[in-house]
Structure formats: C-alpha cells, structure tokens
PQR file of N, CA, C, O and H, with PARSE charges and radii, in Angstrom:
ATOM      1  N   UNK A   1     -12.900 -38.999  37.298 -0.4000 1.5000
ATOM      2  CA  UNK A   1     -13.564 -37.895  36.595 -0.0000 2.0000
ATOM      3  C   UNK A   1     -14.824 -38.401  35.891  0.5500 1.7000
ATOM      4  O   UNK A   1     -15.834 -37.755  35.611 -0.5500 1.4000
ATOM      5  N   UNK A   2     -14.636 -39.309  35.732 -0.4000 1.5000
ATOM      6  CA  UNK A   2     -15.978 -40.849  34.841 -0.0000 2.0000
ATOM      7  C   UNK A   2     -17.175 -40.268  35.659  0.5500 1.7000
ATOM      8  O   UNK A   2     -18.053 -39.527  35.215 -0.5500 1.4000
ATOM      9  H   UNK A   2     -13.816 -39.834  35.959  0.4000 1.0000
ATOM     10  N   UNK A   3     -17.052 -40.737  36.926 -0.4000 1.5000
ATOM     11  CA  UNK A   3     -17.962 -41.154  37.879 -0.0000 2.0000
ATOM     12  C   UNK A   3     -18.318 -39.575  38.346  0.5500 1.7000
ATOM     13  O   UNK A   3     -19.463 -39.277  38.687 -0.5500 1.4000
ATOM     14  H   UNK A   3     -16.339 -41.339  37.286  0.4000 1.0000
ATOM     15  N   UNK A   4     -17.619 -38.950  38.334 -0.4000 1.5000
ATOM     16  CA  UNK A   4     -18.269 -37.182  38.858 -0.0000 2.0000
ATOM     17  C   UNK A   4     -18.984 -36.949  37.422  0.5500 1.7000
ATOM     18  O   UNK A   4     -19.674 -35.930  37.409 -0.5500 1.4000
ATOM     19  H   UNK A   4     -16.689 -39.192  38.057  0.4000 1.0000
ATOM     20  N   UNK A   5     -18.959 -37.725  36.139 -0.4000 1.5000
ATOM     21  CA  UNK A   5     -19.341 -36.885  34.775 -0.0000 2.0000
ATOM     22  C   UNK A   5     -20.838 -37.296  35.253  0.5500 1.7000
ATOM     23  O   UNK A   5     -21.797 -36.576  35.530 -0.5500 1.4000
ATOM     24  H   UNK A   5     -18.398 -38.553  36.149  0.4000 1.0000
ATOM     25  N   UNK A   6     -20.669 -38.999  35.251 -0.4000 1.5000
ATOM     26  CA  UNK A   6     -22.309 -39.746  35.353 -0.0000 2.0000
ATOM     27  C   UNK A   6     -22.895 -39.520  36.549  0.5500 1.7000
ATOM     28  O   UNK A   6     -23.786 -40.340  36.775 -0.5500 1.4000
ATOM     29  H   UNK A   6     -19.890 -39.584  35.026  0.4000 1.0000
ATOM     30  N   UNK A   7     -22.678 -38.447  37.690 -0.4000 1.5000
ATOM     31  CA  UNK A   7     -23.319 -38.612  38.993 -0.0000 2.0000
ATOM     32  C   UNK A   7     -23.896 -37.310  38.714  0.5500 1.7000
ATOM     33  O   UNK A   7     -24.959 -36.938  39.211 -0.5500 1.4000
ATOM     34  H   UNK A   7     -21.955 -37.781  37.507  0.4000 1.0000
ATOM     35  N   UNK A   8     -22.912 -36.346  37.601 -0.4000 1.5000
ATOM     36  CA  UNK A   8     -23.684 -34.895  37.192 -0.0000 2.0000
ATOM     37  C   UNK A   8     -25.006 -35.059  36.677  0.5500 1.7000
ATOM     38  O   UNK A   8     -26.081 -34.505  36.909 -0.5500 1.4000
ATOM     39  H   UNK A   8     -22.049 -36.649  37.197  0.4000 1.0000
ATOM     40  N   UNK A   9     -24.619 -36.001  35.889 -0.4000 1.5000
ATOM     41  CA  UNK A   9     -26.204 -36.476  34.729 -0.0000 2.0000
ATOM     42  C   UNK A   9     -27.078 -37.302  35.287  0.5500 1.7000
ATOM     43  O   UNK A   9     -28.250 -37.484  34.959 -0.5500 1.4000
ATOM     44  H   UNK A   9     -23.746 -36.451  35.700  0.4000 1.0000
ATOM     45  N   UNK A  10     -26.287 -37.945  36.400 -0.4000 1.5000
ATOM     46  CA  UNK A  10     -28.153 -38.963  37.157 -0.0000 2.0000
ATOM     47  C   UNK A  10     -28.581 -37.342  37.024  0.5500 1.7000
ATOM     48  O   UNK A  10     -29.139 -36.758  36.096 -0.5500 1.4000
ATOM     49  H   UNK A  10     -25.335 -37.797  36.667  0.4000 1.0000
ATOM     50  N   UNK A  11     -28.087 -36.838  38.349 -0.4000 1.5000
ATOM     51  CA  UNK A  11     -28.725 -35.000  39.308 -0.0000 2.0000
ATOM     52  C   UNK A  11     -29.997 -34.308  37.701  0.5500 1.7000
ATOM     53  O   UNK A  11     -31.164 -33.922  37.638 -0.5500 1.4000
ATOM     54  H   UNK A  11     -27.634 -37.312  39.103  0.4000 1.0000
ATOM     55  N   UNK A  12     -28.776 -34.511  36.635 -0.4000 1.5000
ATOM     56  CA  UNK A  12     -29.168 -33.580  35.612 -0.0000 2.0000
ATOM     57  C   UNK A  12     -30.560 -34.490  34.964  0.5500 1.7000
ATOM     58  O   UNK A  12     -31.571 -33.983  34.478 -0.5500 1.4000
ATOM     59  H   UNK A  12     -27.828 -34.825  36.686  0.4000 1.0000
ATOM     60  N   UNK A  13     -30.334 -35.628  35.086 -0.4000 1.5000
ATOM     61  CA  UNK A  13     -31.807 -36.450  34.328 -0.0000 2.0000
ATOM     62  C   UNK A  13     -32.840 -36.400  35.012  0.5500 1.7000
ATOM     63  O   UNK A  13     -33.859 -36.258  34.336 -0.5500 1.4000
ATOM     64  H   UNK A  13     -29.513 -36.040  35.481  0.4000 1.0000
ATOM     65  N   UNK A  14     -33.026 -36.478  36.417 -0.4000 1.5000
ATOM     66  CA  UNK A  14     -34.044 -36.016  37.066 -0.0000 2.0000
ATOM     67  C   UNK A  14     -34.584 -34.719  36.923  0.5500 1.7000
ATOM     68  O   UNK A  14     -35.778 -34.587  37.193 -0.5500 1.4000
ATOM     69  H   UNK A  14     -32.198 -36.593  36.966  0.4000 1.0000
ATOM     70  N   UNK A  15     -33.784 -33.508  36.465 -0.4000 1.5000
ATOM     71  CA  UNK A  15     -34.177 -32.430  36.501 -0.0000 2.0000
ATOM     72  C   UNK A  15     -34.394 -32.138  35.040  0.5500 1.7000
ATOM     73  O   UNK A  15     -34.921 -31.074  34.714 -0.5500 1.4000
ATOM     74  H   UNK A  15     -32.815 -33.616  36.246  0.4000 1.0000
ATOM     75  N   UNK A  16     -34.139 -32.741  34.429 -0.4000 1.5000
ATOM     76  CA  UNK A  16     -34.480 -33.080  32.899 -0.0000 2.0000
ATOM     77  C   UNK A  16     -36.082 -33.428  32.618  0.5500 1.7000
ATOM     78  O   UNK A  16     -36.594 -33.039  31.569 -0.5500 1.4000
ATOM     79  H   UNK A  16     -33.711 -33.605  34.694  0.4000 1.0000
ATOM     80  N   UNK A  17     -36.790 -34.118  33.520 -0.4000 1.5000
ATOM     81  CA  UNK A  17     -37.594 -34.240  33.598 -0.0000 2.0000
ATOM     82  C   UNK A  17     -38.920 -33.374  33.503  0.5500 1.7000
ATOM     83  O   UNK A  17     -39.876 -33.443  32.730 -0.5500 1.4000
ATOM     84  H   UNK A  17     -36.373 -34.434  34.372  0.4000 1.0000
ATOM     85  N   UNK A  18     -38.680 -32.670  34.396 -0.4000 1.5000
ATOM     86  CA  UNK A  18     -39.106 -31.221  34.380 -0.0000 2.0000
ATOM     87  C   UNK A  18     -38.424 -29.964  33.128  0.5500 1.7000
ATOM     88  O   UNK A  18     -39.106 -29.012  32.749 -0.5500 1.4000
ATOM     89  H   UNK A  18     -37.904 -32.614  35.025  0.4000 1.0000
ATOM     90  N   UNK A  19     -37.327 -30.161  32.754 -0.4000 1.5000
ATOM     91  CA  UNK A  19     -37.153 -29.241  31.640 -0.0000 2.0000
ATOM     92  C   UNK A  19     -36.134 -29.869  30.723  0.5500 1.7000
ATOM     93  O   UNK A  19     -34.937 -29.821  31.007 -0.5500 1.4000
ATOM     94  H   UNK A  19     -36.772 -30.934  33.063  0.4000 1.0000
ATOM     95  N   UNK A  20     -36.607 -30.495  29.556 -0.4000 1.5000
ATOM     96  CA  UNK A  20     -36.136 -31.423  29.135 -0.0000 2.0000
ATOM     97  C   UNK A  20     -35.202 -30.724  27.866  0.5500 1.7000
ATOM     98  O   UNK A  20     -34.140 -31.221  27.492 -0.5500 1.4000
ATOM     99  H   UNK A  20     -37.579 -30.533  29.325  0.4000 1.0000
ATOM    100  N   UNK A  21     -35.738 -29.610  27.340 -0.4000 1.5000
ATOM    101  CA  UNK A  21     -34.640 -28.555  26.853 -0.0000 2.0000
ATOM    102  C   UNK A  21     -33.608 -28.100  27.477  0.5500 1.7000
ATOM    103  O   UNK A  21     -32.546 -28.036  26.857 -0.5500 1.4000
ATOM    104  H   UNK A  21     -36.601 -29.207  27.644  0.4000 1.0000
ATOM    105  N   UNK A  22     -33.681 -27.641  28.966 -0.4000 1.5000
ATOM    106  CA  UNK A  22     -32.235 -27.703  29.421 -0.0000 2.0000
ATOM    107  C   UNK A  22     -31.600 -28.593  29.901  0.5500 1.7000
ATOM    108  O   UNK A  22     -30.738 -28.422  30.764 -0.5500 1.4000
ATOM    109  H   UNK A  22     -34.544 -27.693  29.469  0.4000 1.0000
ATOM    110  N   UNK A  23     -31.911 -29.634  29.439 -0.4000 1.5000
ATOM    111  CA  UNK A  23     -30.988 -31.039  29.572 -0.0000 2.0000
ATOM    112  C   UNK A  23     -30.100 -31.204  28.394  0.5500 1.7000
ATOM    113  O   UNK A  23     -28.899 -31.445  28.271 -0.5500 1.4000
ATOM    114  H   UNK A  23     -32.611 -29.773  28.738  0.4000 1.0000
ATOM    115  N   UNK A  24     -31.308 -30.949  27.372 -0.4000 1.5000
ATOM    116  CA  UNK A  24     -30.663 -31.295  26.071 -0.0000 2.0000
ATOM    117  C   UNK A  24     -29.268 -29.656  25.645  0.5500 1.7000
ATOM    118  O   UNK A  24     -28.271 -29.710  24.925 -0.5500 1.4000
ATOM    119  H   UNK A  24     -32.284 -30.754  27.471  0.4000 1.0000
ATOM    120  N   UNK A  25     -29.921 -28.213  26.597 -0.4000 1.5000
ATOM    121  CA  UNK A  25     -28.618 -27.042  26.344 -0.0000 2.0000
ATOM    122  C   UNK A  25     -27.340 -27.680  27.405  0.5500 1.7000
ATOM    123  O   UNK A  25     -26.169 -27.394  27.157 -0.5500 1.4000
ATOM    124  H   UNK A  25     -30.731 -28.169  27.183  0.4000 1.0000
ATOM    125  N   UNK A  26     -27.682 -28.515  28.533 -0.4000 1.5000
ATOM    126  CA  UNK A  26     -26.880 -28.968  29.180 -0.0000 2.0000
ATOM    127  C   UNK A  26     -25.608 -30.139  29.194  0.5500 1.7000
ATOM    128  O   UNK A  26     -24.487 -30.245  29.690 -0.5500 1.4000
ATOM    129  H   UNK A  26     -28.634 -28.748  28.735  0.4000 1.0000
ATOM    130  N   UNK A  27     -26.462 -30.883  28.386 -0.4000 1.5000
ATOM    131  CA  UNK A  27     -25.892 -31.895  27.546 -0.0000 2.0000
ATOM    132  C   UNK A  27     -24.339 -31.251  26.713  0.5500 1.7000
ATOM    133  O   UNK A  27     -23.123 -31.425  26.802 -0.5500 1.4000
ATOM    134  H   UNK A  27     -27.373 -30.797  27.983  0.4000 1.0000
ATOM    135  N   UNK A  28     -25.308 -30.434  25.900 -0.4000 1.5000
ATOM    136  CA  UNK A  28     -24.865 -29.955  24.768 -0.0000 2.0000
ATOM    137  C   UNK A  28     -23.214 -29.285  25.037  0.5500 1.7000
ATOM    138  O   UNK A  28     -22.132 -29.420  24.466 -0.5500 1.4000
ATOM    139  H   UNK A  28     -26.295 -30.292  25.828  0.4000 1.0000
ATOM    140  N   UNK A  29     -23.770 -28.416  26.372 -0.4000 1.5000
ATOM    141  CA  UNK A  29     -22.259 -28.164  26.741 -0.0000 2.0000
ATOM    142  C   UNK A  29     -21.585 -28.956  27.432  0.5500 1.7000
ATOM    143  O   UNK A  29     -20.389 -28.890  27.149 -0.5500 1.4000
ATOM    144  H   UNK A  29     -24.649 -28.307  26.836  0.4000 1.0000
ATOM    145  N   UNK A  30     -21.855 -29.753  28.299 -0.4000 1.5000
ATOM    146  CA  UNK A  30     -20.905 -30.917  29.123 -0.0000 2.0000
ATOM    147  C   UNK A  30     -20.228 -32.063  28.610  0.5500 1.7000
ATOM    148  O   UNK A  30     -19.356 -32.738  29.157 -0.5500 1.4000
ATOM    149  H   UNK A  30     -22.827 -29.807  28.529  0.4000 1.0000
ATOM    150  N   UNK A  31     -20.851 -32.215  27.266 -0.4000 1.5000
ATOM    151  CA  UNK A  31     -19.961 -32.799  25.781 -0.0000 2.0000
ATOM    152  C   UNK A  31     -19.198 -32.501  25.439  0.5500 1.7000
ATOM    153  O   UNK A  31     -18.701 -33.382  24.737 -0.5500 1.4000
ATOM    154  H   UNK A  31     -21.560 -31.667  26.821  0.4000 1.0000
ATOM    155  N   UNK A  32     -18.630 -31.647  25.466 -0.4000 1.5000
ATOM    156  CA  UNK A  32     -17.549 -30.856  24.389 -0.0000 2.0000
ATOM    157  C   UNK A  32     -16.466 -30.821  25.636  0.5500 1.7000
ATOM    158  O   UNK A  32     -15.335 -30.820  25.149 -0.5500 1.4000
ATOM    159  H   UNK A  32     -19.033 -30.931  26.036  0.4000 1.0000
ATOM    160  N   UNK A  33     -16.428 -30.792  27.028 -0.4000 1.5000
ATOM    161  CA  UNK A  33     -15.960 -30.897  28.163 -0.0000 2.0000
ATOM    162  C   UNK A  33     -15.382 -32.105  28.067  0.5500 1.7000
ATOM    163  O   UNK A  33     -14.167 -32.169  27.875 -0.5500 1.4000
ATOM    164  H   UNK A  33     -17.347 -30.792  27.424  0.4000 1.0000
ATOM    165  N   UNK A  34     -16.177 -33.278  28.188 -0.4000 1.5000
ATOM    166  CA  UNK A  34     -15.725 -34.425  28.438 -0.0000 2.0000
ATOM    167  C   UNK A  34     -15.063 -34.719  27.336  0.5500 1.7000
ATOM    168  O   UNK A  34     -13.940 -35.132  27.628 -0.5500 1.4000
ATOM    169  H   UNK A  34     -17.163 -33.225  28.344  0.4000 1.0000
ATOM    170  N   UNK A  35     -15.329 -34.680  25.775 -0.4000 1.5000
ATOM    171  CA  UNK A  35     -14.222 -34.776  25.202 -0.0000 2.0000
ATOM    172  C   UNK A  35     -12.867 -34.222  25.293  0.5500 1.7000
ATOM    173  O   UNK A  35     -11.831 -34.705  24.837 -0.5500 1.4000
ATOM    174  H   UNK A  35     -16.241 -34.345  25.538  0.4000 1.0000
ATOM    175  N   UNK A  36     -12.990 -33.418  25.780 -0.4000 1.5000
ATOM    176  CA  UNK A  36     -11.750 -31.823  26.035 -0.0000 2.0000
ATOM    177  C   UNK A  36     -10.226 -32.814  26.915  0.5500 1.7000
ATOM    178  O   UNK A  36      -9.013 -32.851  26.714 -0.5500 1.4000
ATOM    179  H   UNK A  36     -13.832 -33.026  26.151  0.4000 1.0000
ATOM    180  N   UNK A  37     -11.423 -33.657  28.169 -0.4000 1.5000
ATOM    181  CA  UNK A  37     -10.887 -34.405  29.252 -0.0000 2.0000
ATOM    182  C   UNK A  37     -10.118 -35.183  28.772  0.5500 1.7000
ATOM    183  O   UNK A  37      -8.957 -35.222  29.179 -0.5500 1.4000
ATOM    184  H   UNK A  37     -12.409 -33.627  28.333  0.4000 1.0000
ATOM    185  N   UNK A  38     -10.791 -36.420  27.281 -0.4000 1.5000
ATOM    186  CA  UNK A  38     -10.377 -37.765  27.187 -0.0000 2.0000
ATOM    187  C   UNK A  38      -9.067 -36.944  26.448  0.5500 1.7000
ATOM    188  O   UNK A  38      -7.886 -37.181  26.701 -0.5500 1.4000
ATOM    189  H   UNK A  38     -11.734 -36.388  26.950  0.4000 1.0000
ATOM    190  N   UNK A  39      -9.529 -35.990  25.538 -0.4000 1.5000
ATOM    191  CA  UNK A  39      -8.072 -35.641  25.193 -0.0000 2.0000
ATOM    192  C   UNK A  39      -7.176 -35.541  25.869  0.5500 1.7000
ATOM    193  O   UNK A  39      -6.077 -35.250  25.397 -0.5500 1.4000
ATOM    194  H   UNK A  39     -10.488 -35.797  25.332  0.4000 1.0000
TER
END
C-alpha cells in the first residue's frame, strides 16, 4: 500500500508542477488516508 501511496505522488509531483495548489488540496486529502491506513 507504501509503494501505490509514493507512485500516486511521483504521478501527483509532476503535475504539481503545473498546479502547485492542487498538490498542496491533494496532499491535504491523501494524508488523512494514509494515516486512516497505518491505523
């Protein structure tokens, strides 16, 4: 599940690039996810 989180966010940092606010609304929600997980 590690490796599908960090292969979302390479995809998502490249496209971050170009809109670096919805990286940071993207972020924002895929955090609260991955903690959700480790729990």
């Amino acid at each position: 599940m590690v490796s599908n989180l960090n292969h979302t966010l390479e995809i998502e940092k490249r496209q971050g690039n170009i809109s670096k606010i919805q990286y940071s609304h993207y972020q924002a929600i895929i955090y609260p996810c991955s903690i959700e997980i480790v729990v």
